[in-house]
C-alpha positions in Angstrom: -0.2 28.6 10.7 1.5 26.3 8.9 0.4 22.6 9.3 2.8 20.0 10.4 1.6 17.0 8.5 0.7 16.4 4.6 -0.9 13.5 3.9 -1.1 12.6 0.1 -3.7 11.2 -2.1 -6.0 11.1 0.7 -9.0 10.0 -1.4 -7.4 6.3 -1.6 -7.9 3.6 1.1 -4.5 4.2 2.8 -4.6 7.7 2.5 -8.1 7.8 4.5 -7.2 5.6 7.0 -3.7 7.5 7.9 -6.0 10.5 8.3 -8.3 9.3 10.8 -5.6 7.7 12.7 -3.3 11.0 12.6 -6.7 12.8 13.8 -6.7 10.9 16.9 -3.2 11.9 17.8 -2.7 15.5 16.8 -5.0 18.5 16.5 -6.9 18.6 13.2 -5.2 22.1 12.6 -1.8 20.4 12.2 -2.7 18.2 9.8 -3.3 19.1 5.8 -4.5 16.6 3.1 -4.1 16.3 -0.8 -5.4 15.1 -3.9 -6.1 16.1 -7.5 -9.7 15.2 -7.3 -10.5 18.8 -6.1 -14.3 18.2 -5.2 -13.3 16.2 -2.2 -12.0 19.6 -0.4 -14.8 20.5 1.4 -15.6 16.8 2.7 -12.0 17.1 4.4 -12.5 20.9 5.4 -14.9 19.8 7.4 -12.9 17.4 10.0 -10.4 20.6 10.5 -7.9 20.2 8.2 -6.7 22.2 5.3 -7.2 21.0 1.8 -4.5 21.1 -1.3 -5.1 20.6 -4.5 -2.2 19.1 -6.9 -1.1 17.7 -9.4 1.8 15.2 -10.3 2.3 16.8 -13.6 3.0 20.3 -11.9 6.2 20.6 -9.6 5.3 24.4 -8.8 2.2 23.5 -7.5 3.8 20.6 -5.0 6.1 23.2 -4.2 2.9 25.4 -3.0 1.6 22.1 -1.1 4.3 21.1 0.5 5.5 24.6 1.5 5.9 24.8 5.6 5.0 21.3 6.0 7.0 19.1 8.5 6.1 15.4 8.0 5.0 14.5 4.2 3.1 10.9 4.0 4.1 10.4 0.1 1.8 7.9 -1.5 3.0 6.2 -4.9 0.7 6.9 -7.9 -1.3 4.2 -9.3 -0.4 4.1 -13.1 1.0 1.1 -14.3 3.4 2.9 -16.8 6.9 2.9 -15.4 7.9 5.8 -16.8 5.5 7.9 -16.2 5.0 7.1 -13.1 8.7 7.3 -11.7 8.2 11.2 -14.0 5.2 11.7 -11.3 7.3 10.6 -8.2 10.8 12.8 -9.2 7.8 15.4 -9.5 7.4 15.3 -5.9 10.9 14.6 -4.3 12.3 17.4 -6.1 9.6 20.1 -4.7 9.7 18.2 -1.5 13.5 19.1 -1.1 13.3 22.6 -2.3 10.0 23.3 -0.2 12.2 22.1 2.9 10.2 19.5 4.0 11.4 17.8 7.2 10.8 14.3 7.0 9.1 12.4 3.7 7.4 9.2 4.4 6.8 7.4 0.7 4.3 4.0 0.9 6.7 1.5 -0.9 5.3 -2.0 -0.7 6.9 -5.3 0.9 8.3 -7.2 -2.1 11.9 -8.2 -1.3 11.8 -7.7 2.4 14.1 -5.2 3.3 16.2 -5.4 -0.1 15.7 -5.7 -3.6 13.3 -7.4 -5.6 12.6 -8.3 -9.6 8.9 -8.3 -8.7 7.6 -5.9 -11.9 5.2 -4.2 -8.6 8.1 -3.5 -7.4 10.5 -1.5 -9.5 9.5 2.1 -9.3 9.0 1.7 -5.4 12.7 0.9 -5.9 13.6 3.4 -8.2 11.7 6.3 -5.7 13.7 4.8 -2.7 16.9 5.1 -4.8 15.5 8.8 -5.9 14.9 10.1 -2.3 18.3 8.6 -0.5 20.2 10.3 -3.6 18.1 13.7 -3.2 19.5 13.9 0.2 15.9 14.3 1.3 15.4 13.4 5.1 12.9 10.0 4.5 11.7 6.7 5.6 10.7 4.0 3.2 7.2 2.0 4.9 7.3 -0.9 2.8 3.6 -1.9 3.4 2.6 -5.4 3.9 0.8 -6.9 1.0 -3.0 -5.4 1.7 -4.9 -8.7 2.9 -7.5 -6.7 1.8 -6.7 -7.3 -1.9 -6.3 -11.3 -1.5 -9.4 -11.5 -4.6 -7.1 -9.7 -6.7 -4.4 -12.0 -5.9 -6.2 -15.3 -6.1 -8.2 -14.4 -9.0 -11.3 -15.4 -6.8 -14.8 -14.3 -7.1 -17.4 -14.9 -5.2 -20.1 -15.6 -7.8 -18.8 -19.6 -8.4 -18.6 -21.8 -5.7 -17.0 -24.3 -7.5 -14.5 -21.9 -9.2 -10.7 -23.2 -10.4 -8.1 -21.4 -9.4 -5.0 -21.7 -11.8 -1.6 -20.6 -10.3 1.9 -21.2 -11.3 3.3 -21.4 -7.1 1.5 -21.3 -4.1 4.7 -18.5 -2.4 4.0 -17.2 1.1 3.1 -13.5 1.6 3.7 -11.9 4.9 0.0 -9.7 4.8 -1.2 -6.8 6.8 -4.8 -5.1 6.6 -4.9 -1.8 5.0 -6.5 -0.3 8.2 -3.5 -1.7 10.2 -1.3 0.1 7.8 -2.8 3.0 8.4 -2.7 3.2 11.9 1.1 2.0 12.0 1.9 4.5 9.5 0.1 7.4 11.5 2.3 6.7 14.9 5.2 6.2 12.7 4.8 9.9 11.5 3.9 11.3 15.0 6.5 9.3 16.6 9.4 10.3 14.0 12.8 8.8 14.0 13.9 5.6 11.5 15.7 8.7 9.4 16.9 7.7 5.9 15.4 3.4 6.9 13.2 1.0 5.3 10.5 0.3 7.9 8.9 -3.2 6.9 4.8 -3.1 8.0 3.5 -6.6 8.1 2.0 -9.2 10.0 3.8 -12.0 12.4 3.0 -14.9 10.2 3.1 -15.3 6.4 0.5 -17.7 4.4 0.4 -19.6 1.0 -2.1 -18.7 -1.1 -3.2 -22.2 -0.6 -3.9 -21.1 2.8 -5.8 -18.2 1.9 -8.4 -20.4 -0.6 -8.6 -22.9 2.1 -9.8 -20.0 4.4 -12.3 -18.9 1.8 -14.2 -22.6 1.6 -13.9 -22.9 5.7 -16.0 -19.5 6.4 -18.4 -19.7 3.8 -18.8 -23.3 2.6 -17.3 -22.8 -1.4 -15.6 -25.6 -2.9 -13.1 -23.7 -4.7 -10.3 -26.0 -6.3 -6.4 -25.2 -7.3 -4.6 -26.1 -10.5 -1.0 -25.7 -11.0 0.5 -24.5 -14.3 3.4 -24.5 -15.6 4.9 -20.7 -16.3 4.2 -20.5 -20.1 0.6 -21.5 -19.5 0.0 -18.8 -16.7 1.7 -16.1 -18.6 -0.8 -16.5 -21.5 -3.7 -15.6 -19.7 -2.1 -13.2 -16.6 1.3 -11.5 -18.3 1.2 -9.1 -16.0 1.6 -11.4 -12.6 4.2 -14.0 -13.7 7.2 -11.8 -12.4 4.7 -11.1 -9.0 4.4 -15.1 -8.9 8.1 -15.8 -9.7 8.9 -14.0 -6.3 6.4 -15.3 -4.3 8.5 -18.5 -5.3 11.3 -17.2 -4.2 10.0 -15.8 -0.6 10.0 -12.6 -1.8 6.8 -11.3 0.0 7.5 -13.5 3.3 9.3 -11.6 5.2 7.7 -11.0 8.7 8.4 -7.8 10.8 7.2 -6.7 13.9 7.6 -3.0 14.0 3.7 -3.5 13.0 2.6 -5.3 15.9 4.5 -2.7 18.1 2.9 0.5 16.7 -0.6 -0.8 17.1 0.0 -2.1 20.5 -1.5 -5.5 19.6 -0.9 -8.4 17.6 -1.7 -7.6 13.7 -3.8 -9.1 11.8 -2.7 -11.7 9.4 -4.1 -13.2 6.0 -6.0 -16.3 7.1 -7.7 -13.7 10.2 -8.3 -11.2 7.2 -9.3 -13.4 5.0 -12.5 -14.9 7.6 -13.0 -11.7 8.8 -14.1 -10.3 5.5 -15.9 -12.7 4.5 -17.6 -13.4 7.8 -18.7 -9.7 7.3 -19.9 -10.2 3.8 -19.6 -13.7 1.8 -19.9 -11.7 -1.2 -16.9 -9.8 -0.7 -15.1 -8.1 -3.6 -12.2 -6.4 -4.5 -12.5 -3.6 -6.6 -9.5 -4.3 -9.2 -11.1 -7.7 -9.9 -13.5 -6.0 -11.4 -11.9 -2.9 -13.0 -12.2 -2.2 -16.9 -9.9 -3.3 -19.3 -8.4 -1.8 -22.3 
């Protein structure tokens, strides 16, 4: 039997946690998983569900994945090369539609709100929207909350100074969501269906400076972690790569609130300041792991 549900990349975070919130909802055997780290299969075998190996390169073996499958949870890649990956993406809308899948649920992110956005994050979740509404592809576009998971990454912070100086060129709001929230949104999204061909905005009810976030970090463990403000050409020398992210932030381009969250998990989500104390509560050595990933 053919399952009902595909859940991509289900080796990340968000993957993971849509799986163990679909589990609880449907029987394991209509629910399939993916990834092209292949010696995960047996790990996810073991809960009940069918493992499928791809790879974004190869159409004809999405085709193969996505054959018989209803519901398609679509995750976006994680290379930072726009070209390659919008290549990766039109490598999996063009299978999807020929494979006949019913309904394709791609993990966009919240820049913009519910329209568009200059935000350089941003742009091949816009371009893979634009790709599935032209495919004619039955879809839905869950533009996730900004994880307040990440909020190191986004601060800069570590955890190792307790006097560390922040430098940033705006303190924008950002409308955040925990990445286990997501997951369990997205999970009744895809059970419950509907929202055909719509952008479906995951976030929490309140959005928070980044100001707000450091000040949350020195009131649950006791750091004395300062901010300096920059001007644009000063930031850009150091972090080239986040000036267009700050530049929206500016412009309330991550602020939008939405409560379609709140609804699908049947309680008030969680927002960046709660995330924020919660983690650290947990552990005051908390880290992200892309603060710390190798660069070239």
């Amino acid at each position: 039997m053919s399952p009902k549900y595909l859940i991509m990349d289900v080796t990340g975070g968000l993957g993971r946690s849509i799986l163990t919130n679909l589990l609880k909802l449907v029987p394991a055997s209509e629910i399939a998983v993916s990834s092209s780290k292949a010696t995960f299969a047996a790990e996810f075998e073991a809960l009940g569900v069918q493992f499928r190996a791809i790879d974004f390169s190869d159409g004809s073996r999405l085709k193969k994945a996505f054959t018989g499958v209803e519901r398609l949870f679509f995750v976006s890649t994680d290379t930072f090369d726009h070209a390659k990956r919008i290549n990766q993406h039109r490598n999996v809308v063009e299978p999807a539609k020929t494979a006949n899948v019913g309904h394709v649920y791609y993990s966009s992110l919240a820049f913009g709100g519910f329209g568009d956005s200059k935000v350089e994050l941003q742009l091949a979740h816009s371009a893979t929207e634009r790709m599935l509404r032209e495919s004619g592809i039955t879809y839905m576009s869950v533009r996730m909350g900004i994880y307040a998971d990440a909020f190191p990454c986004f601060l800069n912070w570590y955890p190792t100074d307790p006097n560390q100086n922040l430098y940033f060129p705006s303190s924008g709001s950002i409308a955040y969501a925990s990445r286990e929230g997501l997951g369990e949104a997205t999970a009744k999204l895809m059970v419950a269906g509907g929202h055909e061909n719509e952008i479906v905005l995951l976030t929490s009810p309140r959005a928070h400076t980044l100001i707000d976030m450091v000040h949350a970090v020195n009131e649950t463990i006791g750091h004395n972690v300062t901010v300096e403000f920059v001007d644009d050409d000063e930031y850009r020398a150091f972090f080239r790569g986040w000036t267009s992210l700050f530049a929206g932030l500016a412009q309330g381009e991550a602020a939008t609130v939405s409560p379609p969250m709140s609804e699908l998990l049947g309680r008030e989500a969680k927002d960046g300041v709660q995330m924020v104390k919660e983690l650290l509560s947990n552990d005051r050595d908390y880290k992200w792991h892309q603060n710390y990933a190798k660069k070239d």
